[in-house]
py3Dmol code that shows the C-alpha trace and the ligand (Angstrom):
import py3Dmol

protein = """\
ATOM      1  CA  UNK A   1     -13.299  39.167 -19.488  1.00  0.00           C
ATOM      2  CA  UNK A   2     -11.062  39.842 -16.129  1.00  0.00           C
ATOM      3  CA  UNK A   3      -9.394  37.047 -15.475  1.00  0.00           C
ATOM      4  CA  UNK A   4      -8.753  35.590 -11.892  1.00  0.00           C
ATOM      5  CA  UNK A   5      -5.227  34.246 -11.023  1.00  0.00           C
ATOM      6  CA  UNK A   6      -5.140  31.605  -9.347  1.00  0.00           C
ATOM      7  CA  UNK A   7      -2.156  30.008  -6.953  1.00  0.00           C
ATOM      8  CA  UNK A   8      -1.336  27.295  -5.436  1.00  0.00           C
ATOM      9  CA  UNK A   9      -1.192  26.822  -1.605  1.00  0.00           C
ATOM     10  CA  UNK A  10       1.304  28.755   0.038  1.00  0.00           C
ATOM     11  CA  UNK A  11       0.336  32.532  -1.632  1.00  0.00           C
ATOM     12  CA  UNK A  12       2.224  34.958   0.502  1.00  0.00           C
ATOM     13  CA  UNK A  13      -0.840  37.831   0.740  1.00  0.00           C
ATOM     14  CA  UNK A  14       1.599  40.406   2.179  1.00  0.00           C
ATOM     15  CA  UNK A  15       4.099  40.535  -0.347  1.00  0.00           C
ATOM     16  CA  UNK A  16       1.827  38.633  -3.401  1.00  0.00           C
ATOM     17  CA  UNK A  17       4.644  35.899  -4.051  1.00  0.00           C
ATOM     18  CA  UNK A  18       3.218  32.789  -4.740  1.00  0.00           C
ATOM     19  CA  UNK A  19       3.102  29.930  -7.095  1.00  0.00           C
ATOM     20  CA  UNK A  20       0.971  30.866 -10.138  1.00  0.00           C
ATOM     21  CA  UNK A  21      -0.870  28.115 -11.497  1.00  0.00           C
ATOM     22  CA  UNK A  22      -2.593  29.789 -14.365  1.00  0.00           C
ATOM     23  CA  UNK A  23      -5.717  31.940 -14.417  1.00  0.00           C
ATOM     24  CA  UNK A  24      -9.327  31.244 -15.069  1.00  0.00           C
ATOM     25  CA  UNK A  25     -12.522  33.470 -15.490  1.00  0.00           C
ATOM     26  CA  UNK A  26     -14.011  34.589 -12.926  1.00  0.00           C
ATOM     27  CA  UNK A  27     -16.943  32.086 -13.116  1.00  0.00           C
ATOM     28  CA  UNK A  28     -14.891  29.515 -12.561  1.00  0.00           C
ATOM     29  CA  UNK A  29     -13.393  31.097  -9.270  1.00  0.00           C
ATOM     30  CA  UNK A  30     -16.794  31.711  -7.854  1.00  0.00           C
ATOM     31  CA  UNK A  31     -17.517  27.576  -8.570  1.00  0.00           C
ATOM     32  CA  UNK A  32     -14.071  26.996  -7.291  1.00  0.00           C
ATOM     33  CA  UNK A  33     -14.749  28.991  -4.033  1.00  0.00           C
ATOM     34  CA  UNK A  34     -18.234  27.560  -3.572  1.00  0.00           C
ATOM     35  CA  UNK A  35     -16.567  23.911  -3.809  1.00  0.00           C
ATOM     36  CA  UNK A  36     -13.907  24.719  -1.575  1.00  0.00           C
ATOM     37  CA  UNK A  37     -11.289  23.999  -3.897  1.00  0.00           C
ATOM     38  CA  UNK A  38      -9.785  27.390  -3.754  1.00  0.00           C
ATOM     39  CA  UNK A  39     -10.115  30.798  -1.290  1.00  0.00           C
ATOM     40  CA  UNK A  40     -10.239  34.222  -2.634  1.00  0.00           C
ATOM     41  CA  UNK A  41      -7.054  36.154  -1.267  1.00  0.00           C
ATOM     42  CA  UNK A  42      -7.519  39.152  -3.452  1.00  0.00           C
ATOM     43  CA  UNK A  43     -10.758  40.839  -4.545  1.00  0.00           C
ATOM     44  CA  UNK A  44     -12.195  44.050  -6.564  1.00  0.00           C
ATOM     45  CA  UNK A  45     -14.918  45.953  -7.329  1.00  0.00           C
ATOM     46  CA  UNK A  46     -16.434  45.137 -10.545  1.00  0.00           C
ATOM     47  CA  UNK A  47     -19.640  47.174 -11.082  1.00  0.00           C
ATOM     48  CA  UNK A  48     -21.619  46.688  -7.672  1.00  0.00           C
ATOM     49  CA  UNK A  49     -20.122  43.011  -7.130  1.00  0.00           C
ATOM     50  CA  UNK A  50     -17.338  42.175  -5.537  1.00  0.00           C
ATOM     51  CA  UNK A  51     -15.381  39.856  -7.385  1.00  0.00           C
ATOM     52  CA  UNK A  52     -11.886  37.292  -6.638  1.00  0.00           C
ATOM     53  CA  UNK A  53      -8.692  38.874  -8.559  1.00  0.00           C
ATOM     54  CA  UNK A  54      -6.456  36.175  -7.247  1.00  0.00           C
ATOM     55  CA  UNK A  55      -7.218  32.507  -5.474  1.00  0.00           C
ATOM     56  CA  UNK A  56      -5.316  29.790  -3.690  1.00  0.00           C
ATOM     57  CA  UNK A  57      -5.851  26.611  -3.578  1.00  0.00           C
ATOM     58  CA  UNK A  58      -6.725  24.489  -0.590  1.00  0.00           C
ATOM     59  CA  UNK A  59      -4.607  22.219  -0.814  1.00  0.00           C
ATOM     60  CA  UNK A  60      -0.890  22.422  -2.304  1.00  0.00           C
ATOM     61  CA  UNK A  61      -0.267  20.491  -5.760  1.00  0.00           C
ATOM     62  CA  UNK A  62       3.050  19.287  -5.769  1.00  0.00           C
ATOM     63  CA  UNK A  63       4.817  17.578  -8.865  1.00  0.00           C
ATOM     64  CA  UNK A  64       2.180  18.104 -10.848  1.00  0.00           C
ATOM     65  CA  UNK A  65       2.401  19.186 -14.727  1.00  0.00           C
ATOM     66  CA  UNK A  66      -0.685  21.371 -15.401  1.00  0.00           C
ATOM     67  CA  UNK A  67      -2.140  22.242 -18.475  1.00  0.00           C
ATOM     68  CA  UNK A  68      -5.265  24.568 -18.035  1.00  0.00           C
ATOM     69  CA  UNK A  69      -7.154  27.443 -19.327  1.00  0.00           C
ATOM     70  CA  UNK A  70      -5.488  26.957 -22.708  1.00  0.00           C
ATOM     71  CA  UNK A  71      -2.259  27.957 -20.927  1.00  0.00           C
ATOM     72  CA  UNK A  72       0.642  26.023 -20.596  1.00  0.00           C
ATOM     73  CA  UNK A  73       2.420  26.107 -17.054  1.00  0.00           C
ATOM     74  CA  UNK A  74       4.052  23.619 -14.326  1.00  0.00           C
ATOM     75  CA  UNK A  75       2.353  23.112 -10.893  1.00  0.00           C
ATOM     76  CA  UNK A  76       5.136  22.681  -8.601  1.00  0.00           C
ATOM     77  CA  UNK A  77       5.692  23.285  -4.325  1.00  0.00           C
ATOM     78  CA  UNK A  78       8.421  24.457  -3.034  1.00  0.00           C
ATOM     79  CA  UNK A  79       8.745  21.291  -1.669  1.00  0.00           C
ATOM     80  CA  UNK A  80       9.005  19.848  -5.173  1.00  0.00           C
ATOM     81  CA  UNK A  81      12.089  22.868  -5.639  1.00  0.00           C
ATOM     82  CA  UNK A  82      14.099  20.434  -2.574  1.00  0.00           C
ATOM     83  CA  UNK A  83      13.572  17.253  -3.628  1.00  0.00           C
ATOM     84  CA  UNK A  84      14.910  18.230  -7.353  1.00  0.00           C
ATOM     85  CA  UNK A  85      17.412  19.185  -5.231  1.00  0.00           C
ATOM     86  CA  UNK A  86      17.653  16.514  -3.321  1.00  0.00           C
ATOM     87  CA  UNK A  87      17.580  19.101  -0.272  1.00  0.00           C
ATOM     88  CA  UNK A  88      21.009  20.306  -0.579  1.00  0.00           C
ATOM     89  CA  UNK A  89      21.755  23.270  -0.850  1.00  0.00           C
ATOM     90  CA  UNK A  90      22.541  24.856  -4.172  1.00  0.00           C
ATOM     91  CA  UNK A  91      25.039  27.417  -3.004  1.00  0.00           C
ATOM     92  CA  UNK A  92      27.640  25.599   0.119  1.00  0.00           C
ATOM     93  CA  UNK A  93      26.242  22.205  -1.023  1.00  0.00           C
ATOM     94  CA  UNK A  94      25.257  20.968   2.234  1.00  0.00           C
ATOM     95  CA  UNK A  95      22.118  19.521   3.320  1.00  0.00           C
ATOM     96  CA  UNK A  96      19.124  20.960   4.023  1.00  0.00           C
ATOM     97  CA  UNK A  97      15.639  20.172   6.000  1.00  0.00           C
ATOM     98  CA  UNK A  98      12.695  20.995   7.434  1.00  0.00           C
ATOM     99  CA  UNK A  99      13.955  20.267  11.198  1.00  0.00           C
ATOM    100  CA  UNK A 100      17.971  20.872  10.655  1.00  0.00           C
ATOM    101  CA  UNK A 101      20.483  19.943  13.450  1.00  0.00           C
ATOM    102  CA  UNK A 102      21.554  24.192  13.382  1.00  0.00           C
ATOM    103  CA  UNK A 103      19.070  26.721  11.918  1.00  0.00           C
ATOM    104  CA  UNK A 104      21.438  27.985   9.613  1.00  0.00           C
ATOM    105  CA  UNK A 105      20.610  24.533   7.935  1.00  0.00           C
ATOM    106  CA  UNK A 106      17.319  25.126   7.274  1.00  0.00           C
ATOM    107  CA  UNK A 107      15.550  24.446   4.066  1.00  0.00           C
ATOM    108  CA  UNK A 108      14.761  27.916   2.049  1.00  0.00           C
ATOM    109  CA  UNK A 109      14.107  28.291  -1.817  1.00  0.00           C
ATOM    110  CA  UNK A 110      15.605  30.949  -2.885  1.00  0.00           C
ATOM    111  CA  UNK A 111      15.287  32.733  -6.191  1.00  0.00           C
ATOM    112  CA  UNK A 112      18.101  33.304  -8.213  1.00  0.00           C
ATOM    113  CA  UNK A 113      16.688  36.531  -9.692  1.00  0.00           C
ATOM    114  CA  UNK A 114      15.586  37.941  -6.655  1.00  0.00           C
ATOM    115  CA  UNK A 115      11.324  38.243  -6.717  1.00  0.00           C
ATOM    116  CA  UNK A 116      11.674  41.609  -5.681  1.00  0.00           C
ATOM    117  CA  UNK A 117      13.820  42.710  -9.072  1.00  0.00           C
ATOM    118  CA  UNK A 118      11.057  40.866 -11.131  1.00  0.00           C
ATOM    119  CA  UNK A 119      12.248  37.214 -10.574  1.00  0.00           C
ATOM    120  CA  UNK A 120       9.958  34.419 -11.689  1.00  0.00           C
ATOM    121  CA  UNK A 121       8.298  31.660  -8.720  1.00  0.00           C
ATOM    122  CA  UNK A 122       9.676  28.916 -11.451  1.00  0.00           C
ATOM    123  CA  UNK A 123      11.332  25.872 -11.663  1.00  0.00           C
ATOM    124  CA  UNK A 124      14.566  27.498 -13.709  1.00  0.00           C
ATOM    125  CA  UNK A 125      14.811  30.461 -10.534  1.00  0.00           C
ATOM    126  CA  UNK A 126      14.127  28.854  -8.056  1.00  0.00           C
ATOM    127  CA  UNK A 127      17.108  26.677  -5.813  1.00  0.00           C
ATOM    128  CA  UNK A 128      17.101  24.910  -2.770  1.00  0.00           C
ATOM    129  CA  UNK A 129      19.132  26.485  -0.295  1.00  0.00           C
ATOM    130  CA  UNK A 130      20.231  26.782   3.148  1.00  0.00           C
ATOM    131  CA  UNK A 131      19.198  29.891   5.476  1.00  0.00           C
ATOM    132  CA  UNK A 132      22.777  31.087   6.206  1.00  0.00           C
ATOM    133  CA  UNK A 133      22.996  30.856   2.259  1.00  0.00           C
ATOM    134  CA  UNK A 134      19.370  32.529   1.482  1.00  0.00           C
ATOM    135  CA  UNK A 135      20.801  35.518   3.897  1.00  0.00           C
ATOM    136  CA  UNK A 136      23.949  36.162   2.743  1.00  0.00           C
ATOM    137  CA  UNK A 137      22.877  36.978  -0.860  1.00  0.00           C
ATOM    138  CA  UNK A 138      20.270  38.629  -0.092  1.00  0.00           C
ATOM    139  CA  UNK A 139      18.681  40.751  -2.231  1.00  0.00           C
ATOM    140  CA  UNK A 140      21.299  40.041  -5.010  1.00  0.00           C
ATOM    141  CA  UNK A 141      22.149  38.200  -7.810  1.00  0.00           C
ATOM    142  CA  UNK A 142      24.681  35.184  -7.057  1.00  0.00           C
ATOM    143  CA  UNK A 143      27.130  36.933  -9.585  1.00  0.00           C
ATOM    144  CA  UNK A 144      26.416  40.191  -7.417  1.00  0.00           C
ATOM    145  CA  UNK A 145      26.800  38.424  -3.867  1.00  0.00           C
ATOM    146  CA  UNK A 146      30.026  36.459  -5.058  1.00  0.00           C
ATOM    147  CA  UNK A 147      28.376  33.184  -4.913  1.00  0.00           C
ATOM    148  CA  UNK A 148      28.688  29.758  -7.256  1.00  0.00           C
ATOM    149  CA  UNK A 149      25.553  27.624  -7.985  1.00  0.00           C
ATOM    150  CA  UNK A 150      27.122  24.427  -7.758  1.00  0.00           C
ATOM    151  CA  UNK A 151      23.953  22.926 -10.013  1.00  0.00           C
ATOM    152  CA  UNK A 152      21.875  24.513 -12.698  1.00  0.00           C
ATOM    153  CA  UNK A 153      17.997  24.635 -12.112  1.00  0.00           C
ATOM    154  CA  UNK A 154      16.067  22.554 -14.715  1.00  0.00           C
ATOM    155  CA  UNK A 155      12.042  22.296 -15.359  1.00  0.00           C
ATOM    156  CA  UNK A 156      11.783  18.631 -14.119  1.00  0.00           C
ATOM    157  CA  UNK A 157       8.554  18.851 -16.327  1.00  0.00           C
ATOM    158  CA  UNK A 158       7.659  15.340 -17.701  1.00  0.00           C
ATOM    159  CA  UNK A 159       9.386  13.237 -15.610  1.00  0.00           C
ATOM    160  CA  UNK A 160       8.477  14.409 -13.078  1.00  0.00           C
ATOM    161  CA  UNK A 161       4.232  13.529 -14.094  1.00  0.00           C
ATOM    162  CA  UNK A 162       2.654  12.212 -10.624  1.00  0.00           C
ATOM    163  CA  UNK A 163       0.431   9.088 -11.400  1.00  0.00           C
ATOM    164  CA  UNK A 164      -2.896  10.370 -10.105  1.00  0.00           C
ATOM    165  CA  UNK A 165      -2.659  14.257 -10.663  1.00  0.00           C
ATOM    166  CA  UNK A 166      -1.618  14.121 -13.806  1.00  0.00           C
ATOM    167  CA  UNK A 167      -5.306  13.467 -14.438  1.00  0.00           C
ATOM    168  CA  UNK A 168      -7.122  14.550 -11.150  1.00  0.00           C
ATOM    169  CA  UNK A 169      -6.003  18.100 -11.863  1.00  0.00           C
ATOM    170  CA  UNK A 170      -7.389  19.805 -15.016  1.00  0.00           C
ATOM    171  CA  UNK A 171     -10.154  18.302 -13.831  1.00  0.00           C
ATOM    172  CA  UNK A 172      -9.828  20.382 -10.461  1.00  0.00           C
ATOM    173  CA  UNK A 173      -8.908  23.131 -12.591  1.00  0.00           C
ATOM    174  CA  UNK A 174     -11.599  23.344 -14.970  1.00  0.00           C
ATOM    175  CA  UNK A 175     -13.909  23.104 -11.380  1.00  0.00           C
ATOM    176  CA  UNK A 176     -16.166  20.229 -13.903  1.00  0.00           C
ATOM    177  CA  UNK A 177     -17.287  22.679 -15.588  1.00  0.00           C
TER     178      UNK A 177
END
"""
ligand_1 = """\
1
ZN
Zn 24.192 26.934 1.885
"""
view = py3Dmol.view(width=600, height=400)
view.addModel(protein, "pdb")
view.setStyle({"model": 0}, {"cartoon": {"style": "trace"}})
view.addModel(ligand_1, "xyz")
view.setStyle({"model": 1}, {"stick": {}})
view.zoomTo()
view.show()
């Protein structure tokens, strides 16, 4: 049975980054679709139908622990990457934001393992950081690039449970089927 991934708001369809939820069948994508839950943003042939590989939700979960489709994973935004850390800057330690007094302020996650070398969208590789920060490493490692994170990543995970979506999203998930 192919199974359909699907992401959370925010999927990147040029280069396929995104924030991997979990994955469901593909009859639950086509009720997920016809709800407006989710959008297809990848499809195939499969026989004469065309069918979703990958979805993204609507609308972003943030801070949410998910446990669907038998698999165990953690919804998170990047948004939920800043405020674990506290929107400063993993790297020169200052703060960070949406609308920043000089753009090399600006909030950017930035993943320690770089995505392109294989680096996981997850809580433990992914760090708040500032754009002149994001830039200067680059496509490197922070031993590579000569930088110090100042804080190590952690899984917020539990404590982080949202009253609310704790519960409202398996059911999302599962499409109530
Ligand atoms: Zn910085």
């Amino acid at each position: 049975m192919a199974q359909v991934r699907v992401f959370n708001l925010g999927y990147d369809p040029e280069t396929g980054i995104g924030e991997l939820l979990h994955t469901t069948t593909v009859r639950h994508a086509f009720g997920m679709i016809r709800r407006e839950v989710a959008d297809p943003v990848e499809l195939t042939m499969l026989g004469d139908r065309i069918v979703p590989t990958a979805l993204e939700l609507t609308r972003e979960l943030s801070g949410a622990w998910v446990e669907g489709a038998g698999q165990r994973s953690v919804g998170f935004s990047y948004r939920a990457v800043h405020e674990r850390d506290h929107w400063t800057c993993a790297y020169c330690g200052r703060s960070v934001s949406k609308t920043p007094s000089c753009e090399g302020l600006l909030a950017t996650v930035d993943h320690i393992l770089p995505s392109s070398r294989g680096g996981a969208s997850s809580w433990t590789n992914l760090v708040s950081a500032c754009k002149e920060c994001n830039n200067r490493k680059a496509d490197r490692t922070p031993e590579e690039a000569g930088m110090l994170l100042r804080a190590e990543p952690y899984d917020p995970a539990h404590s982080f449970r949202v009253a609310g979506y704790a519960q409202g999203l398996p059911l999302l998930i599962r499409g109530g089927a």
